[in-house]
FITOR-359971 format. One record per residue: residue in one letter; residue number from 1; x, z, y of N, C-alpha, C in turn. Coordinates in nm, 4 decimals. Last residue first. Layout:
// FITOR-359971
 aa   i    neast      nup   nnorth   caeast     caup  canorth    ceast      cup   cnorth
  A NUM        X        Z        Y        X        Z        Y        X        Z        Y
...
//
This chain:
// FITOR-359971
 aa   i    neast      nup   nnorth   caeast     caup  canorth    ceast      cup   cnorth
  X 231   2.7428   6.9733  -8.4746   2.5934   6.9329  -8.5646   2.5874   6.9847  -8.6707
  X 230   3.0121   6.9964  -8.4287   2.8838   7.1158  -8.3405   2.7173   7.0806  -8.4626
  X 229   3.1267   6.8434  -8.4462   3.1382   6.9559  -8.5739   3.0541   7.0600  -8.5406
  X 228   3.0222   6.6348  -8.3193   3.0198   6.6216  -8.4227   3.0707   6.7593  -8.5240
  X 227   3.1525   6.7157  -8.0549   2.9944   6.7183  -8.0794   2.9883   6.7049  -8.2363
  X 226   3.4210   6.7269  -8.0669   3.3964   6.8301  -8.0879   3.2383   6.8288  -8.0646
  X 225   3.4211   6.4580  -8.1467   3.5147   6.5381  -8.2574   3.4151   6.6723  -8.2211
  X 224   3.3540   6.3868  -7.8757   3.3114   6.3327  -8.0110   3.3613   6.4285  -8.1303
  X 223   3.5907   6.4384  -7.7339   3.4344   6.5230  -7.7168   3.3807   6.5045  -7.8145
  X 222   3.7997   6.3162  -7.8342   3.8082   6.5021  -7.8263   3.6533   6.4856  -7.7882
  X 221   3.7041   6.0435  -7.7702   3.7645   6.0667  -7.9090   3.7173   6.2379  -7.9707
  X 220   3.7089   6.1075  -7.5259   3.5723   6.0406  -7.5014   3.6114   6.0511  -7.6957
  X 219   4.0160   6.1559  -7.4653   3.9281   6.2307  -7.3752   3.7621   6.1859  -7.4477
  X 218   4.1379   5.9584  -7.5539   4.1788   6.0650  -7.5820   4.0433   6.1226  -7.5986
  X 217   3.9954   5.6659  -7.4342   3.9680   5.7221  -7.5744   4.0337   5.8527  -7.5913
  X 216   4.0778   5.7582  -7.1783   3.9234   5.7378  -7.2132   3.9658   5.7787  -7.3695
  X 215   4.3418   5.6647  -7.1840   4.3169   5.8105  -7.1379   4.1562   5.8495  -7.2024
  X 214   4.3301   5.3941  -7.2586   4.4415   5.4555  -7.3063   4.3506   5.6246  -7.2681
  X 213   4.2020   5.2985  -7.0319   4.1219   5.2773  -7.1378   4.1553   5.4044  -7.2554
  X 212   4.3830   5.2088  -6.8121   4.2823   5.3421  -6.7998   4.2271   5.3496  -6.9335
  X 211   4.4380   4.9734  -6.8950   4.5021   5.0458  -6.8853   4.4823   5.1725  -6.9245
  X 210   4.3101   4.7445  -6.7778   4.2403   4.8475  -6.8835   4.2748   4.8980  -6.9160
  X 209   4.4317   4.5868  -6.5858   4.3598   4.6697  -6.5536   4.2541   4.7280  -6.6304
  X 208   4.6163   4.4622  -6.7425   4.6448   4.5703  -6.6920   4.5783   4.6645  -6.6311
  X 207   4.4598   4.2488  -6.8721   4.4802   4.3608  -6.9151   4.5616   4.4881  -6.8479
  X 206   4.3017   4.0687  -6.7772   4.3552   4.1746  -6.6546   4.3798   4.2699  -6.7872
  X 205   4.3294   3.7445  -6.9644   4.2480   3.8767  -6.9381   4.3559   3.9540  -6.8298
  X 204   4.3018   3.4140  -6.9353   4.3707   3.5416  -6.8506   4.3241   3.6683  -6.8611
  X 203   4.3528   3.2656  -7.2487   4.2364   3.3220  -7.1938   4.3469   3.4139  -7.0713
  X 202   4.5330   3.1358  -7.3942   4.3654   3.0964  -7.4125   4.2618   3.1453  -7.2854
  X 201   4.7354   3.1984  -7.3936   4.7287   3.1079  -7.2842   4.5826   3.0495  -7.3157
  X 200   4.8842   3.3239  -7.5665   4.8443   3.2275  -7.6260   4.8000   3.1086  -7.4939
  X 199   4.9644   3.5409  -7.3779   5.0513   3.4943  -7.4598   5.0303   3.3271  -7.5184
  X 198   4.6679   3.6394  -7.3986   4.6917   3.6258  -7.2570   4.8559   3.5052  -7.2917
  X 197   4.5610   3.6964  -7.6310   4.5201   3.5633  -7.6102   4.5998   3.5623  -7.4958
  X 196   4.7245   3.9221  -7.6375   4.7658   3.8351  -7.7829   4.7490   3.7218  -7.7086
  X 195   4.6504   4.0661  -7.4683   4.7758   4.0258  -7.4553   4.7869   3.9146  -7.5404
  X 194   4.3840   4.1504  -7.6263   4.4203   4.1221  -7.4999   4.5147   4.0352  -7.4468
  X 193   4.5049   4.2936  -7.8406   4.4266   4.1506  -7.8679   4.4129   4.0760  -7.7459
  X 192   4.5681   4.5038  -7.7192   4.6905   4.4228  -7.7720   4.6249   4.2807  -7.7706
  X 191   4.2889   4.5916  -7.6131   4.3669   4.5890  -7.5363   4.5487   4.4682  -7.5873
  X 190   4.2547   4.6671  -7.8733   4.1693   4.5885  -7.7784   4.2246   4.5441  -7.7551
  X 189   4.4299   4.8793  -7.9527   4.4164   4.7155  -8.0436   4.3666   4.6423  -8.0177
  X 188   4.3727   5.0908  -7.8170   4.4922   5.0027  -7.7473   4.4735   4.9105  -7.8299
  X 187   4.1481   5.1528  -7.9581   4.1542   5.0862  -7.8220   4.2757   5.0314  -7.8068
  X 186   4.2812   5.2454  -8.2385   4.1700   5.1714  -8.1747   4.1248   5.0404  -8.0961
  X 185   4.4276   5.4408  -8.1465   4.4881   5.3180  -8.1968   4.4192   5.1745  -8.1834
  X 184   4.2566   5.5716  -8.0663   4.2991   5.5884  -7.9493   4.4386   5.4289  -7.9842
  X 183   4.1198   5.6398  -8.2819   4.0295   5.5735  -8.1937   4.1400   5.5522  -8.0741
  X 182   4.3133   5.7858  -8.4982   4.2497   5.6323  -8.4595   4.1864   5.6015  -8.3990
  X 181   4.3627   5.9892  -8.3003   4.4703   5.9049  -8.2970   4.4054   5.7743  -8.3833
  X 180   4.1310   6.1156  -8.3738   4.1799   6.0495  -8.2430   4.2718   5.9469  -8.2045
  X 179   4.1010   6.1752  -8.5949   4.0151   6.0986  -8.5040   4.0806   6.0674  -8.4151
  X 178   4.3182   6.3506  -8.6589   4.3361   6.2037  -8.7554   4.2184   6.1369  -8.6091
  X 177   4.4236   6.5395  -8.3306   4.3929   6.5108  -8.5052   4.3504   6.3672  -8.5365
  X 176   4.5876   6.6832  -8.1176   4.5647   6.5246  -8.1225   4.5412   6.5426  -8.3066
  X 175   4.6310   6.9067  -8.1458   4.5304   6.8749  -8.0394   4.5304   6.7146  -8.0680
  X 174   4.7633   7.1332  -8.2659   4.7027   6.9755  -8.3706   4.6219   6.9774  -8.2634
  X 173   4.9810   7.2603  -7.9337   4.9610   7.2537  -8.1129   4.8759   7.0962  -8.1499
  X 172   5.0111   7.2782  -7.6584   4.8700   7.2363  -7.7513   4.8152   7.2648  -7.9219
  X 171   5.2890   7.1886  -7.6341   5.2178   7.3134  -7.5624   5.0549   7.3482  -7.6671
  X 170   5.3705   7.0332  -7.7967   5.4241   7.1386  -7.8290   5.3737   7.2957  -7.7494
  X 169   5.1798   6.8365  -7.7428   5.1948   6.8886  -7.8906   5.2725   6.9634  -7.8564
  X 168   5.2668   6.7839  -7.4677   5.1242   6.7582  -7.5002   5.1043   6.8767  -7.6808
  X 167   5.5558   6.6744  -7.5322   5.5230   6.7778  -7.4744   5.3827   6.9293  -7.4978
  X 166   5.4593   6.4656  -7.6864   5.5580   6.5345  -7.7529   5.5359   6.6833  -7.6761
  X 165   5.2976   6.3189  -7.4913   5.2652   6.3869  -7.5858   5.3235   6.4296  -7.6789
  X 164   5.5088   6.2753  -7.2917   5.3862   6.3298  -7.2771   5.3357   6.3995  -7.3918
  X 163   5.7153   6.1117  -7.4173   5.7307   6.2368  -7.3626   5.6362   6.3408  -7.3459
  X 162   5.5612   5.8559  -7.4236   5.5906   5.9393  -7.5962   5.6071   6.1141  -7.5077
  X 161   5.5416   5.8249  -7.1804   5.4351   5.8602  -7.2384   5.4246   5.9110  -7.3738
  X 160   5.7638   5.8653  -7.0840   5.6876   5.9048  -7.0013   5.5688   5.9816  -7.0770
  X 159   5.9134   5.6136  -7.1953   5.9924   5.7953  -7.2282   5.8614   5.8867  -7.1518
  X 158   5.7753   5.4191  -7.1601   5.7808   5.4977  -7.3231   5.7924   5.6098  -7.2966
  X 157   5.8231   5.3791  -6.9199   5.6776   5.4186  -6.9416   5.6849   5.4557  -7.0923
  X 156   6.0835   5.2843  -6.9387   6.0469   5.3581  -6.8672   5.9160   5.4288  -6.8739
  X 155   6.1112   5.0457  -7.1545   6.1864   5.2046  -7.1982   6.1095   5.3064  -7.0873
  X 154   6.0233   4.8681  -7.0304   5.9690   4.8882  -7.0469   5.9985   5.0163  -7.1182
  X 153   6.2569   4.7411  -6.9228   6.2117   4.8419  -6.8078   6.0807   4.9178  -6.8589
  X 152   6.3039   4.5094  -7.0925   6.3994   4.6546  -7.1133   6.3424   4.7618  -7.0272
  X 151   6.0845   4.3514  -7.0646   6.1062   4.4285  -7.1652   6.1572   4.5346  -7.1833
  X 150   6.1731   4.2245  -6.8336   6.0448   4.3143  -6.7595   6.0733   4.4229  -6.9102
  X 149   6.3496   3.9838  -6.8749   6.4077   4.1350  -6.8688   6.3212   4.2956  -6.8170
  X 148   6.1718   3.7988  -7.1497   6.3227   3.8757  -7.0425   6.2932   3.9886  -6.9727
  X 147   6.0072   3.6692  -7.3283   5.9594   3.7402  -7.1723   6.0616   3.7889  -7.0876
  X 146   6.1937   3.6013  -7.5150   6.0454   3.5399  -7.4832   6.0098   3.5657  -7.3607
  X 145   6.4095   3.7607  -7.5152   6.4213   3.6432  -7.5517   6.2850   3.5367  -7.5181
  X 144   6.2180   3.9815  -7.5742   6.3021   3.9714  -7.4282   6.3606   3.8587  -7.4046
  X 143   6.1222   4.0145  -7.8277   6.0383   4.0286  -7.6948   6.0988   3.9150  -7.5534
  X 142   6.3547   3.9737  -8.0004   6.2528   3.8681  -7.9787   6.1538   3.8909  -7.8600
  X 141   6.4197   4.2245  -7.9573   6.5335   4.1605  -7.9094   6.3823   3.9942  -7.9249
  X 140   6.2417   4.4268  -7.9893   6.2935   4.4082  -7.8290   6.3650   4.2594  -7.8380
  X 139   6.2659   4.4201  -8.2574   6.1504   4.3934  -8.1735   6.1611   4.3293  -8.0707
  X 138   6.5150   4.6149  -8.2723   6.4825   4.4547  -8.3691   6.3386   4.3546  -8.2985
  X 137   6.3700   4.8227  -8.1529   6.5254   4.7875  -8.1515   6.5245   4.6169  -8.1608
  X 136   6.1844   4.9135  -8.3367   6.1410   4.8496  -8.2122   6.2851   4.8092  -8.1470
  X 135   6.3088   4.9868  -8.5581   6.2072   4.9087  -8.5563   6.2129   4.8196  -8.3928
  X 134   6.4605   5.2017  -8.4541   6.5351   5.1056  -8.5462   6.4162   4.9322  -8.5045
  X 133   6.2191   5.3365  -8.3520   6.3573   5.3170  -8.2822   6.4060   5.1822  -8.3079
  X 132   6.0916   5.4255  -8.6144   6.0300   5.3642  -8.4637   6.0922   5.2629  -8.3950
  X 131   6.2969   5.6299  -8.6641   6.2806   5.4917  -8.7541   6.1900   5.4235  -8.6766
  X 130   6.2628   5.7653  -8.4792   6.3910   5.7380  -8.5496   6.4024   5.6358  -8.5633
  X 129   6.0119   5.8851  -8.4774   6.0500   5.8294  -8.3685   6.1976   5.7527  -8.3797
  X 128   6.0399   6.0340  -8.7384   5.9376   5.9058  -8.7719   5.9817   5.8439  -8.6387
  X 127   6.2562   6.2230  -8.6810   6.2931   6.1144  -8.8047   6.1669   6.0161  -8.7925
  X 126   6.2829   6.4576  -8.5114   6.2408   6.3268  -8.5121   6.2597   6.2178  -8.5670
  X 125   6.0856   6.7850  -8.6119   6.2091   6.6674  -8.5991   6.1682   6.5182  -8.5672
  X 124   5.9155   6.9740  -8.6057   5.9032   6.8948  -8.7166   6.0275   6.7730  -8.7150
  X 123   5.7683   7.0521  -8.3666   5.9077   7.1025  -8.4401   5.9609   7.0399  -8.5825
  X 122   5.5661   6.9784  -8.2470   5.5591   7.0722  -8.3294   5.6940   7.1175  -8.3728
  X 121   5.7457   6.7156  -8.0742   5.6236   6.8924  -8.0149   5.6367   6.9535  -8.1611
  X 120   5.7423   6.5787  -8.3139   5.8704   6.6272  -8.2425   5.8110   6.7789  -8.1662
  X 119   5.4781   6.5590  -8.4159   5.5906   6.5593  -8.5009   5.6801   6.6903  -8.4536
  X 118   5.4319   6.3601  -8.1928   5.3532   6.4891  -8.2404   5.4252   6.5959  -8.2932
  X 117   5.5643   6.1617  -8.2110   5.5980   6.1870  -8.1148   5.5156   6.3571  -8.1337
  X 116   5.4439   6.0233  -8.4464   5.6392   6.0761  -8.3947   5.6315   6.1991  -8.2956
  X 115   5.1868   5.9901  -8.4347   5.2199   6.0738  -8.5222   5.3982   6.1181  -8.4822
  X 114   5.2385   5.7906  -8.2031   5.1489   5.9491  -8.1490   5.2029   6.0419  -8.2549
  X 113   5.4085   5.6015  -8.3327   5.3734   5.6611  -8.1770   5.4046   5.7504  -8.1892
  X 112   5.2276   5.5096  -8.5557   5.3436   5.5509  -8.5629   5.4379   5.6641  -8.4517
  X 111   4.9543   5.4448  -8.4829   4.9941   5.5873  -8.4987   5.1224   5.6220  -8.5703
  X 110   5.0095   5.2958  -8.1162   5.0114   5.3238  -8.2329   5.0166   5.4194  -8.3258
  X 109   5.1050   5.2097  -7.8768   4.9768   5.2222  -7.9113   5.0207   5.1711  -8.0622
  X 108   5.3928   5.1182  -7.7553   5.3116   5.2775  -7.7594   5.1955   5.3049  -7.8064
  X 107   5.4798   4.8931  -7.8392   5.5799   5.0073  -7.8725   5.5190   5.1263  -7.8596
  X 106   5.2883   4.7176  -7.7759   5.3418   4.7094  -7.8261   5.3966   4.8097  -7.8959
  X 105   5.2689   4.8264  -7.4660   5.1522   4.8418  -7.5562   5.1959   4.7862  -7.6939
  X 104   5.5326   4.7550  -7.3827   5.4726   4.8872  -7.3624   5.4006   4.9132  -7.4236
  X 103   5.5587   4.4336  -7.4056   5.5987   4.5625  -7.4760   5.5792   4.6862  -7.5105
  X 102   5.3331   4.3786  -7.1976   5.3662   4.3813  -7.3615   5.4256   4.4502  -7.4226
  X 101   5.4792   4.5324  -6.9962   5.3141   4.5659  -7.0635   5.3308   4.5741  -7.1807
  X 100   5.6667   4.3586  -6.9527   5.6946   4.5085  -6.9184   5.5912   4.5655  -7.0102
  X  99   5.5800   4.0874  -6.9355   5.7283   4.1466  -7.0439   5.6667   4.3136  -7.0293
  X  98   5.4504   4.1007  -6.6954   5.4219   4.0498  -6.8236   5.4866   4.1276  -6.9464
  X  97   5.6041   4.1926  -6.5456   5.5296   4.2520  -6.5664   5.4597   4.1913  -6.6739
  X  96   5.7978   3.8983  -6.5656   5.8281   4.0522  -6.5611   5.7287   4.1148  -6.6008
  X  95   5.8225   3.6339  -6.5631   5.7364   3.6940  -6.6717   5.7935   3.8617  -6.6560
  X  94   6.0001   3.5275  -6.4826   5.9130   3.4923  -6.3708   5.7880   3.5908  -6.4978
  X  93   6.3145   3.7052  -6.2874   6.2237   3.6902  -6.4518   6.0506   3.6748  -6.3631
  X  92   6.5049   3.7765  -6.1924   6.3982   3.6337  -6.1254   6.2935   3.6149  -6.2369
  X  91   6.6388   4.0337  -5.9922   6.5989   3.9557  -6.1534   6.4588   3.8769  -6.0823
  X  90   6.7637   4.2277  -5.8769   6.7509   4.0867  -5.8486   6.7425   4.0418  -5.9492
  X  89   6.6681   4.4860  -5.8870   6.7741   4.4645  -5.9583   6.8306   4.3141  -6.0031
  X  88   6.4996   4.4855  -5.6759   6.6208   4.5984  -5.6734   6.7299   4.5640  -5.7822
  X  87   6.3043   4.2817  -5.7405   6.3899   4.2935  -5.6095   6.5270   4.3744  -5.6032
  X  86   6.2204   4.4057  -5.9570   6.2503   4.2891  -5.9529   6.3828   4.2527  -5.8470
  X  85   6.0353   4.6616  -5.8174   6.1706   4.6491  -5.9504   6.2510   4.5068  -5.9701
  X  84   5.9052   4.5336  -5.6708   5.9707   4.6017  -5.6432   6.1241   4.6331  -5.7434
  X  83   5.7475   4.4289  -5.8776   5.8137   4.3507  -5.7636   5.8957   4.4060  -5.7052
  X  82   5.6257   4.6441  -6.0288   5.7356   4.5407  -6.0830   5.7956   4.4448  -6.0093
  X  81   5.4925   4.7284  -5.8388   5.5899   4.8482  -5.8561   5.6769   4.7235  -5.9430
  X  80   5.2879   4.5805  -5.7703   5.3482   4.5453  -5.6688   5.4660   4.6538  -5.6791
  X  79   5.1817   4.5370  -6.0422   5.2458   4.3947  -6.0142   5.3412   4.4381  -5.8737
  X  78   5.0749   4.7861  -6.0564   5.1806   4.7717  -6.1477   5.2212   4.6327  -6.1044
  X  77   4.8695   4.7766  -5.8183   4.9744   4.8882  -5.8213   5.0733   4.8521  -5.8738
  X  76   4.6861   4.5828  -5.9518   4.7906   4.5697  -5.8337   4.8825   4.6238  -5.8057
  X  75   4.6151   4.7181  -6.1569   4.7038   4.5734  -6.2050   4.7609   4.5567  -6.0877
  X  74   4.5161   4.8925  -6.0966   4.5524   5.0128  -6.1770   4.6398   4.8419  -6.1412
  X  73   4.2758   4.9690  -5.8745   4.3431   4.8605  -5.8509   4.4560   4.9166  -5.9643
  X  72   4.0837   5.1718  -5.8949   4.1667   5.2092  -5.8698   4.3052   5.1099  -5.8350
  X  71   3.8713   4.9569  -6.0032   3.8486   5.0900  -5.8919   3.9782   5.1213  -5.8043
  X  70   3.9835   4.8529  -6.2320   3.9264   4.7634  -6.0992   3.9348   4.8662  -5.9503
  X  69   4.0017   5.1063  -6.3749   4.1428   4.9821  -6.3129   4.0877   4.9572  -6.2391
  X  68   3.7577   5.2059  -6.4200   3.9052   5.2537  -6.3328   3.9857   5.1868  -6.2846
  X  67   3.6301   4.9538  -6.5352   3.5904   4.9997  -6.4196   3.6723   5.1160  -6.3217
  X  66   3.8260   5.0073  -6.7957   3.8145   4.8511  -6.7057   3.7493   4.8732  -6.5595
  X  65   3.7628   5.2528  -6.8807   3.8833   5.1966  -6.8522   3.9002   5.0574  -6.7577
  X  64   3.4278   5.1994  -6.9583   3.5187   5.2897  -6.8607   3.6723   5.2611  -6.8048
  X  63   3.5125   4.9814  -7.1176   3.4184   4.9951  -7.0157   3.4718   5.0840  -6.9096
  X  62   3.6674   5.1748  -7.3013   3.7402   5.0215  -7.2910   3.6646   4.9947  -7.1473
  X  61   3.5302   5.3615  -7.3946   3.6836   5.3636  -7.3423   3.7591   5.2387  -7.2956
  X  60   3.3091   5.2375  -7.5110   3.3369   5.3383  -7.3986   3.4451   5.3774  -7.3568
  X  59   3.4630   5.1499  -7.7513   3.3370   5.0442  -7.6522   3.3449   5.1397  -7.5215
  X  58   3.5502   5.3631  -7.8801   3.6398   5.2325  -7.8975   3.6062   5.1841  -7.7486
  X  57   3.3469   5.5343  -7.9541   3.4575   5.6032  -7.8688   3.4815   5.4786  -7.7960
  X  56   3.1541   5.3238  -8.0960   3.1223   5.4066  -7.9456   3.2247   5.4198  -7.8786
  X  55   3.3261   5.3368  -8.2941   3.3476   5.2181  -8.2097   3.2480   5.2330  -8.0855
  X  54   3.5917   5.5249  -8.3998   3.4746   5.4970  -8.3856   3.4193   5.4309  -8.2800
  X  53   3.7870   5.3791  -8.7344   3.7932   5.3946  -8.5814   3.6016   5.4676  -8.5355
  X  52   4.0394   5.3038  -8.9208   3.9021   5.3282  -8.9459   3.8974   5.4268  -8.7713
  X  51   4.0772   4.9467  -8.7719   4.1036   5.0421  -8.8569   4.0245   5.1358  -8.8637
  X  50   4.0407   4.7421  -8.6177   3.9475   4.7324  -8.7737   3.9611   4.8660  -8.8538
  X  49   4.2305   4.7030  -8.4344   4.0512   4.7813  -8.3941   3.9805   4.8121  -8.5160
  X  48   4.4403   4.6591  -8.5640   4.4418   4.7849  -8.5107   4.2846   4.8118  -8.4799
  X  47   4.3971   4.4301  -8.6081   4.3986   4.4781  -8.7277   4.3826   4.6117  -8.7055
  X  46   4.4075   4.2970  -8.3534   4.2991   4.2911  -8.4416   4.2937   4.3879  -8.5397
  X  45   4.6786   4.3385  -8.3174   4.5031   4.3920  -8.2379   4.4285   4.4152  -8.2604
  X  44   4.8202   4.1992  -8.4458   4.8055   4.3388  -8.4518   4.6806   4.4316  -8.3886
  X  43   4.6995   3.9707  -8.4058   4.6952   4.0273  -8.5126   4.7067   4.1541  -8.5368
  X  42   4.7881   3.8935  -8.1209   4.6646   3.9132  -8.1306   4.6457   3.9825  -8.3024
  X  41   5.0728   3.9407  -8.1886   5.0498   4.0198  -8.1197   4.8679   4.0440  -8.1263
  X  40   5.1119   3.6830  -8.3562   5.1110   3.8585  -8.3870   5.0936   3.9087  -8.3141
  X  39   5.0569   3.5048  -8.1265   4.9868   3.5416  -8.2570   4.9757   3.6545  -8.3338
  X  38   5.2486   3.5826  -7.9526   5.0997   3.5792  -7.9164   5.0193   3.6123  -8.0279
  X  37   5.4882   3.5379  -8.0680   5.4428   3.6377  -8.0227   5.3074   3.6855  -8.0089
  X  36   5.4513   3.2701  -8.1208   5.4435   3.3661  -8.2248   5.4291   3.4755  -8.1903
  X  35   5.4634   3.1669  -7.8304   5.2925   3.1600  -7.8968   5.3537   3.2279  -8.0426
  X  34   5.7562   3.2213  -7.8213   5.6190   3.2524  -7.6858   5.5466   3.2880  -7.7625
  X  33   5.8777   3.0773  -7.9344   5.8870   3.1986  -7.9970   5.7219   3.2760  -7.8591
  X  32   5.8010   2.8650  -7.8404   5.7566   2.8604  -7.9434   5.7679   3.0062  -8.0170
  X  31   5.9708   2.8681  -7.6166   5.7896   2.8490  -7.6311   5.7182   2.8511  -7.7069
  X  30   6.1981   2.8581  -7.7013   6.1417   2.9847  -7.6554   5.9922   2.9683  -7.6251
  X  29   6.2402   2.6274  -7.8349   6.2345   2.6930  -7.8632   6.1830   2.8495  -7.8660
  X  28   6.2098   2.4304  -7.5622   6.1179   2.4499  -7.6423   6.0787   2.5755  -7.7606
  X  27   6.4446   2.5339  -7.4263   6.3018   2.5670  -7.3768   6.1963   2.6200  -7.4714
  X  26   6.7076   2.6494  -7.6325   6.6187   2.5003  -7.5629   6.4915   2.6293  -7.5220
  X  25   6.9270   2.9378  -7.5576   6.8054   2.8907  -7.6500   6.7745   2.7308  -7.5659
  X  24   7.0591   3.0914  -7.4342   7.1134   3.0135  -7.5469   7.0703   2.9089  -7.5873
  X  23   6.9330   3.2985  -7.2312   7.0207   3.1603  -7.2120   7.0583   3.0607  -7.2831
  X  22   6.8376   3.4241  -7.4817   6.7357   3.3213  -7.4322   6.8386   3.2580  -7.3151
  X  21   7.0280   3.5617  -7.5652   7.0112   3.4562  -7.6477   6.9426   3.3798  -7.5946
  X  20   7.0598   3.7814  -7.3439   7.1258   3.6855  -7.3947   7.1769   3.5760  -7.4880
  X  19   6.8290   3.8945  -7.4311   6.8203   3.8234  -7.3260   6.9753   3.7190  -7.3191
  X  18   6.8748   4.0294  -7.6545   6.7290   3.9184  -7.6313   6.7228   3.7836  -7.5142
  X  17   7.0259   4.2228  -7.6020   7.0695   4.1402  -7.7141   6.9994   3.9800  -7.6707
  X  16   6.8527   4.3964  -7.4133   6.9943   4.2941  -7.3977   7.0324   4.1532  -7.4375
  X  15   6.6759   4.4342  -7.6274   6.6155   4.3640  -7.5006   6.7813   4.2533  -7.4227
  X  14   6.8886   4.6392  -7.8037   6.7885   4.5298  -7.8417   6.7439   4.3936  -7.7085
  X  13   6.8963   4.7969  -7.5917   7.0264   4.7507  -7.6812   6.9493   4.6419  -7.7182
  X  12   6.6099   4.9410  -7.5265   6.7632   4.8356  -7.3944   6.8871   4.7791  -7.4618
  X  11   6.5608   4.9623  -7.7649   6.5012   4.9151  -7.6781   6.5874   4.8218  -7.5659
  X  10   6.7290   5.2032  -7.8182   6.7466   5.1267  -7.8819   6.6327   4.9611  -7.8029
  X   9   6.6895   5.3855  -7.5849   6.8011   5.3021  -7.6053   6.8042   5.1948  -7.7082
  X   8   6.4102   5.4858  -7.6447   6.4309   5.4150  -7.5191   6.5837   5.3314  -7.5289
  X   7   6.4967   5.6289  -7.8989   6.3764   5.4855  -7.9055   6.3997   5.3734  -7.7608
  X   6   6.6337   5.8204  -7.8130   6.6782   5.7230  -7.9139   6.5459   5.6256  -7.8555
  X   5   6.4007   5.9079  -7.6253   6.5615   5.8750  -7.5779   6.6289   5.7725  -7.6996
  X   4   6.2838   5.9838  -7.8603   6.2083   5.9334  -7.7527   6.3017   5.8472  -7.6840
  X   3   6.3984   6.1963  -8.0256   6.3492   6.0484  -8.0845   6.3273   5.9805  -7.9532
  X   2   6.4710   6.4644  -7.8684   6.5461   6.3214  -7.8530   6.5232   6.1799  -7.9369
  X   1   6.2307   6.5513  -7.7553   6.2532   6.4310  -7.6743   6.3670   6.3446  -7.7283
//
């Protein structure tokens, strides 16, 4: 856990940094760092679904995921837990849960991630969650400058979910192999592409309520793996 903790601080050092430049900043400027965001952000999406993936898993985890959220209201839950958060720490950030996501999917869908965080479960140390860290450190600080302060709260669902599967790997052993972790890179590259246009202001997707999508590809990745060595 302690890459994880590093990663979560460097995050709130960074996001800080972010936020006290966007007092600094003209409007325009930050609108402009807005739609670069957007852009890379839809790029990384993109580039993330192209990778080598399987696009059944990809398509069925995304479907499924979208009919949990709706089900389960997965976007109401998280708008009425970031209001809450809002309230408690009187922040007017009119882009909170916004901020919070982005980032989140940003900083956790990836196989920089999963491979760190694997790593650490096995015993292997945390030098790739390290350098993650550093990375997403430098990240935060243009995030939060763009979206403010939903960014730094976004340390909270890192430590949860890197935690998870650091854990996940140390109880489990190679339970997460090369398939998975690209199909599971995959999907969240949907899902980023998601955000990308939501940023761009092309399009409102509910990406929060595909959320669920994240669990699908594990789960719908592991059956596949294990029909396919069955043939």
């Amino acid at each position: 856990m302690i890459g994880t903790l590093v990663n979560a601080t460097t995050i709130i050092i960074g996001g800080s940094i972010g936020i006290a430049f966007k007092k600094r900043l003209p409007q325009k400027t930050i609108d402009l760092v807005f739609q670069g965001l957007g852009l890379v952000t839809l790029c990384i999406g993109i580039s993330m679904f192209l990778d080598n993936s399987s696009l059944i898993v990809v398509v069925l985890s995304v479907l499924a995921g979208c009919v949990t959220g709706m089900t389960l209201r997965v976007g109401e839950r998280i708008d009425k837990a970031s209001a809450r958060l809002k309230r408690r720490f009187s922040s007017n950030s009119e882009n909170f849960t916004e901020g919070l996501i982005t980032a989140f999917l940003l900083y956790c869908i990836g196989a920089m991630t999963i491979m760190g965080s694997i790593n650490e479960g096995l015993g292997k140390g945390p030098e790739i969650l390290i350098t993650k860290a550093i990375i997403d450190g430098f990240a935060a600080v243009a995030l939060a400058s763009a979206l403010g302060v939903g960014v730094l709260f976004s340390s909270i669902p890192l430590i949860l979910f890197q935690g998870s599967i650091t854990l996940l790997a140390f109880v489990f052993g190679d339970l997460f192999n090369e398939a998975i972790i690209n199909d599971l890179s995959a999907t969240g590259g949907v899902l980023l592409a998601g955000i990308g246009f939501n940023l761009l202001r092309l399009l409102k997707i509910e990406v929060s309520n595909m959320l669920p999508a994240i669990l699908y590809a594990i789960l719908f990745s592991y059956i596949n793996t294990l029909l396919t060595a069955a043939v």
